[in-house]
N, C-alpha and C positions, 0 to 999 in steps of 0.2 A: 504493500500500500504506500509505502514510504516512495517508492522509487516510480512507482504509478504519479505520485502528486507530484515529486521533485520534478522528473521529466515533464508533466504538465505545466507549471509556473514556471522552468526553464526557459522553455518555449515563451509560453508569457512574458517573461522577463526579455528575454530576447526581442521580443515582437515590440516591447514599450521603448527599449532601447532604441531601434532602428524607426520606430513611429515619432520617437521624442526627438528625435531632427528632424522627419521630414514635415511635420506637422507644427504645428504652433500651440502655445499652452492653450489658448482660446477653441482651439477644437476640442481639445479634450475636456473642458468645461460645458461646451453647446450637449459634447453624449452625455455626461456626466450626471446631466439635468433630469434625462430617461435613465438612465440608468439607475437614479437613485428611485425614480419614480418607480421602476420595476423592481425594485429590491423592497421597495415598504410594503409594493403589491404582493409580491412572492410569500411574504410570511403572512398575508392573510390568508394563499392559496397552496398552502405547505403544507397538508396537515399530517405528514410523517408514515405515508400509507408501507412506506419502503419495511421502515424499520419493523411497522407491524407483520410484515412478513417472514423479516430476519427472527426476530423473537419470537413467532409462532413456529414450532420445531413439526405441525402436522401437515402446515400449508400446504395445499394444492393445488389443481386447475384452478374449484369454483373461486381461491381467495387469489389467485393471481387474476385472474379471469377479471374479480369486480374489480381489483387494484388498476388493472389496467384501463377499466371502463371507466374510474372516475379519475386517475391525469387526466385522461382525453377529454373529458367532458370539463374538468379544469382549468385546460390548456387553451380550450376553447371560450374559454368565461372570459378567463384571462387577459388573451390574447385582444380580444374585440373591447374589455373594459380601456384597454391603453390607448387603444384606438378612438376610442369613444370620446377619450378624457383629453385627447393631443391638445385643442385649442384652448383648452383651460390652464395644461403645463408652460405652454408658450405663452401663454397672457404671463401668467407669474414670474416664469423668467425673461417677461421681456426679450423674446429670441424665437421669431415665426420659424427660421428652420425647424425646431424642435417637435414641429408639426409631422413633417415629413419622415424625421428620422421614428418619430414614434408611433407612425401607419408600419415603415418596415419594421420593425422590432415588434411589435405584436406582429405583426403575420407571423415573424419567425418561432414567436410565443407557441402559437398555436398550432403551428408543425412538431414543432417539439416535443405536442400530446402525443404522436404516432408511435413514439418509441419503446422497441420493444423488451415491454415486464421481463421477458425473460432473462435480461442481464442482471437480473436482481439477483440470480442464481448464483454468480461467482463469488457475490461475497457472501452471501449467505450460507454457503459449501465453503469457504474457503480457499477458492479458487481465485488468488492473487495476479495470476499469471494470466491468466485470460481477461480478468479487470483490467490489468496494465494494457493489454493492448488494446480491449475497447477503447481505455479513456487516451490514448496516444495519439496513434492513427487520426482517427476526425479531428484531435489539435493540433497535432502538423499541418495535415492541409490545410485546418480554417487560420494558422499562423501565415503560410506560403500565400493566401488567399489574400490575406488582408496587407500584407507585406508590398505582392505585386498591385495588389490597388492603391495604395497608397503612393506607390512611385507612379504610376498613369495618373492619379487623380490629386493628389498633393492637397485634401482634402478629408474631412470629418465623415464624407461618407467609406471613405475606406477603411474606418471604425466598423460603422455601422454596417456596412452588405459583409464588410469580411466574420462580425457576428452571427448573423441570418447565414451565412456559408457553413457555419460551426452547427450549426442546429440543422442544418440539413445531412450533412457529412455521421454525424451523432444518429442520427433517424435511419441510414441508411447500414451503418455499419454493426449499429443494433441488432439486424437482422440479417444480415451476415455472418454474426458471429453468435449468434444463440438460433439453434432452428426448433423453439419455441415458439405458434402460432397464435398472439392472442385471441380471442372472442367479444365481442359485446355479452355483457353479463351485469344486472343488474342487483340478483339476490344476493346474500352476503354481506350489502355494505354494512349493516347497523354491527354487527359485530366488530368492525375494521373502526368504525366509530369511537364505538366503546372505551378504545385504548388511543385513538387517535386526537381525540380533542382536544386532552392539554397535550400533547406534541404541537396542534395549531397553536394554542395560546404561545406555547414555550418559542413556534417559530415568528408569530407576530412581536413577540417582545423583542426578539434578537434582531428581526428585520430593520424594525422600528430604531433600535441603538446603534445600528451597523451605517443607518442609510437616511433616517431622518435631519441628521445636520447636514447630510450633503443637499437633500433636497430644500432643505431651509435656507441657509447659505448661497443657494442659486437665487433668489430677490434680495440678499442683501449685499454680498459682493459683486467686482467684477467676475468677469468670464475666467480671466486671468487668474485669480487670486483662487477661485474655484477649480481650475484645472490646477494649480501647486497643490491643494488642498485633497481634492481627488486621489491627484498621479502619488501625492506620497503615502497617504493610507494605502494603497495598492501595492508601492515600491515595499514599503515596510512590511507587511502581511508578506509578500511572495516572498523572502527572505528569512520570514520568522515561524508565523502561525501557519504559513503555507506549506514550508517544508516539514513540520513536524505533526504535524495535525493530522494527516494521514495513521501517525500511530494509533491515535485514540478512536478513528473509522476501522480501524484493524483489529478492535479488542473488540469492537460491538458482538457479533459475532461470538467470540470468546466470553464473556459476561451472561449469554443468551444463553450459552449450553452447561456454565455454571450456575445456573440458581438454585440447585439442588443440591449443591456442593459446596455447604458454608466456609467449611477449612480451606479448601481451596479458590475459591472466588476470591476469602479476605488474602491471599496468597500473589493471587494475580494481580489484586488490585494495589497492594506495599507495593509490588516489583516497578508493576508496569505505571505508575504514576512517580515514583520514583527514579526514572528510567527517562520518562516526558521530563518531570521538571529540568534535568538536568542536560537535557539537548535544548530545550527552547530560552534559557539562563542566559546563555553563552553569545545564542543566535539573536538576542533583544537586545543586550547587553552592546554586543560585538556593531549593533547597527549604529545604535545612539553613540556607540563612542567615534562611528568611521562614517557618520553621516553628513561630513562635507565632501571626502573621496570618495564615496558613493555616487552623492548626486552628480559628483564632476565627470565619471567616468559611466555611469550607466544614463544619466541623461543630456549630458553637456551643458558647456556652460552657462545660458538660458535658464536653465533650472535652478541655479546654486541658491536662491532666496528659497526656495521649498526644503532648502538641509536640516533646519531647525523642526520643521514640520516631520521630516520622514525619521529624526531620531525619536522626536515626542511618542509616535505612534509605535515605534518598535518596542515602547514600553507598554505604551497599552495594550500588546498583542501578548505580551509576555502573559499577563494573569488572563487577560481574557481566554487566551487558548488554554491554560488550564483549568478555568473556569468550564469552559466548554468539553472537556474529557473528564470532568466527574460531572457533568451534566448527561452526559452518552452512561455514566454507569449509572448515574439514577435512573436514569430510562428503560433502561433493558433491566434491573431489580425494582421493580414495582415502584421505584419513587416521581415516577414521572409529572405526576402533578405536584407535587414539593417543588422539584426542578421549576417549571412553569411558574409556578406563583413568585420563588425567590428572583427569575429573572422577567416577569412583570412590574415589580416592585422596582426594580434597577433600571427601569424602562420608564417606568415612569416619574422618578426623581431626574431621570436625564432629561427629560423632556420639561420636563417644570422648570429646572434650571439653566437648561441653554441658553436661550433668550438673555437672561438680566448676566451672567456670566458675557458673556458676547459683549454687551453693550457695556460690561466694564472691563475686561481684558483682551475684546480682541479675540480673534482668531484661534489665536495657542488654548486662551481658555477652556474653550467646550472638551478640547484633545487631555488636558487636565483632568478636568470632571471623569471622563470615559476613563482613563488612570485610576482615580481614587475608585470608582462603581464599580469597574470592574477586581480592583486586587478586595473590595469589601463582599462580592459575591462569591469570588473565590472562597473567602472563610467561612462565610455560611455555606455554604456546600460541600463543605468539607465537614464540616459538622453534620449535618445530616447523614453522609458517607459512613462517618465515625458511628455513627450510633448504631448505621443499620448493620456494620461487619463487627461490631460492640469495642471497638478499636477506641485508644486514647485521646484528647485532642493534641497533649504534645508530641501525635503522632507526624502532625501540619508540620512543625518548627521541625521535625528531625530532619525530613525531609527537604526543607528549604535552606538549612542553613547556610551546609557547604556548598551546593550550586550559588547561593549566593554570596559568599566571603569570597569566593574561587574566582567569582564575577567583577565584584571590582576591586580585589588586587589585577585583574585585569584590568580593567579600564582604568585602574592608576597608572599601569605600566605603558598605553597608550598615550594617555594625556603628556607622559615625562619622558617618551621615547624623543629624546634626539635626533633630528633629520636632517641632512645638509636644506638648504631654504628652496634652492633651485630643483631637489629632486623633481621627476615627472610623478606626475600626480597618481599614475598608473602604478609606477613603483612602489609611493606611498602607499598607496591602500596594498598591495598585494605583501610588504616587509611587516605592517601594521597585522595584514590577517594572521600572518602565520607566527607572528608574536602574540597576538591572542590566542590562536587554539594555543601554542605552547606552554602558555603561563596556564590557561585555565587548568589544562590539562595537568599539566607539574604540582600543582597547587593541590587538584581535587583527589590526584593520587594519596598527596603527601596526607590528607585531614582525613581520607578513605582510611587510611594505617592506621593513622590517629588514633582513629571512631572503632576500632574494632572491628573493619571489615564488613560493615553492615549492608545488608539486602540494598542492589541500586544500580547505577549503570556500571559503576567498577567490576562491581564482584559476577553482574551477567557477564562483560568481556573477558574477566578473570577467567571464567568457568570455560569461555568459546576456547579460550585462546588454550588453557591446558586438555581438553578436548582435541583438539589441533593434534596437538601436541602425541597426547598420547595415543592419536588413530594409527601414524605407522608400526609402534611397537604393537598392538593389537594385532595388526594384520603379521606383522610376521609371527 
């Protein structure tokens, strides 16, 4: 799953790099405006049908069958809601394109219904390998797609058709690669319901935190200030929550065929959150400290005033995404509506306080706020976690501390690293990275010893690596 997501935001990352010169920041604020529009609409239209399939261990035709009958009829709401709604988006943001871009984006909404249920299978069997290539394949070419439009058209819609490319490419190889036919099927929903409800709530709260300042912020800034604002929560996620996030899509699965297995669930759940904190530490940490060679080198120099932006946010992906992987275990151990309510709750003090925050700090503010809401959800979530694997609360602290000491004696070690003045910019960041993983790495060994060797990402690589080890004397 890891290397499914990496390869996916790769690409990503690469496609923003080679669009952040050909394009203007003012493009990427005119989609920015839809885009955020369809991200608030998403979590009204999200209501988690997937996951109910994954955690049902009996599912069959009839619950693939209705799962797939209500996307489509979803996708379909959807898609013609954005459509419906284009002139009303354009009024607010003062920006008649946004017209036009937001007729194509729903259509592509609503293509998107056709895809076929049956790749739900790979994750739900555990078939990583076939997931990677579903999700690869249709994002190279909707990257190649949008890549080569944007060199013909030097324009905002090579955003947008190379999207609409991506939804079609995903439709097509869907069924390609699953020779699962689905049906129209209507009986079954209420059951799919039943478990699905607060997963909607849980995905409108998330929507709403993810995507409503961007769309707020489109009537109160420029286009400009909106596209830095955009492109760095993007830059900063594919870097941080993007790459690791995929672990906690990989345990679902795993969590689902534990719940009958107390000892071992609370087993998987020490490892494997202990294992997350300490990859995505490093990767939040490592941005906000290198978040001017960042911006210089993956968007040019055009971009350098959005550096302060794209480190803010590398912090707030930090807790948010571990937020979000004990939000996936509440889900799949019965606490899904606990989850839902604690992240409504954060959803709606964001929303209450953007505004008067805004109009006294600016910009950076709101990015603040999402910081503080998000590392406060994290600990109430983890408290719920706690009680329900009957786990201690200074189990939080055990777990945080060394990825966190480990973290900034790195970023002390950055801030004081000596550089001739003229080095290339390129250099800098690439002497900086590898002095980060270094120290983090030296650091977390040394307090790993310290600590007694405790359960975490040491002692899993500890175990690969003497495994390694001892497989050729086995075989001889």
């Amino acid at each position: 799953m890891i290397a499914t997501r990496w390869s996916h935001r790769l690409l990503g990352l690469v496609s923003t790099m080679i669009l952040a010169r050909l394009l203007m920041p003012e493009d990427f604020g005119l989609v920015a405006t839809v885009v955020a529009t369809v991200a608030i609409m998403d979590g009204f239209f999200d209501f988690g049908f997937d996951l109910a399939l994954i955690r049902d261990q009996n599912a069959g035709r009839p619950e693939f069958d209705a799962v797939w009958t209500l996307r489509f009829l979803k996708a379909l709401l959807f898609g013609g809601l954005l459509m419906a709604s284009a002139p009303w988006i354009a009024d607010y943001a003062n920006a008649p394109e946004v017209v036009n871009i937001s007729l194509v984006m729903g259509l592509g909404i609503a293509f998107k219904g056709l895809e076929n249920i049956g790749v739900v299978v790979f994750q739900k069997e555990l078939q990583f390998d076939r997931l990677f290539r579903f999700r690869l394949f249709p994002r190279l070419l909707g990257v190649a797609t949008t890549i080569g439009l944007a060199l013909w058209l030097r324009s905002y819609w090579a955003i947008v058709l190379g999207s609409l490319s991506r939804y079609v490419f995903e439709v097509l190889f869907s069924y390609w690669m699953s020779d699962y036919r689905p049906r129209f099927r209507i009986s079954g929903m209420a059951k799919l319901w039943h478990f699905s409800r607060w997963i909607l709530v849980n995905n409108v709260s998330r929507q709403l935190f993810n995507a409503a300042d961007r769309f707020t912020l489109a009537g109160l800034v420029s286009k400009r200030d909106l596209g830095y604002y955009t492109v760095s929560a993007d830059v900063a996620s594919t870097v941080t929550v993007d790459l690791m996030g995929p672990a906690g899509s990989a345990l679902v699965p795993g969590y689902a065929k534990l719940q009958d297995e107390p000892a071992r669930l609370r087993s998987a759940f020490l490892i494997s959150t202990a294992v997350f904190v300490a990859l995505i530490t490093p990767a939040s940490v490592g941005v906000w400290s290198l978040a001017p060679e960042l911006t210089a080198v993956l968007l040019g120099d055009k971009w350098l005033a959005a550096a302060p932006i794209i480190g803010l946010f590398a912090l707030v992906w930090l807790f948010y995404a571990v937020a979000e992987n004990l939000g996936k275990f509440m889900t799949m151990s019965g606490l899904q509506d606990k989850a839902a309510l604690i992240g409504l709750c954060r959803t709606v003090l964001f929303l209450a306080l953007f505004y008067p925050l805004f109009q006294w700090g600016g910009i950076s503010a709101p990015i603040i706020l999402k910081l503080g809401l998000s590392a406060l959800e994290m600990v109430v979530l983890f408290a719920y976690c706690s009680h329900r694997l009957d786990l201690p609360l200074a189990a939080l602290p055990a777990m945080l501390w060394r990825p966190a000491m480990a973290a900034g004696i790195m970023a002390l070690a950055l801030a004081y690293l000596p550089l001739p003045a003229q080095i290339p910019t390129l250099a800098a960041l690439i002497v900086k990275s590898a002095l980060g993983a270094t120290v983090y790495a030296g650091v977390s060994l040394a307090l790993w010893l310290l600590s007694g060797r405790p359960a975490g990402l040491e002692a899993t690589l500890s175990t690969l690596l003497l495994r390694r080890r001892s497989a050729p004397s086995a075989l001889s």
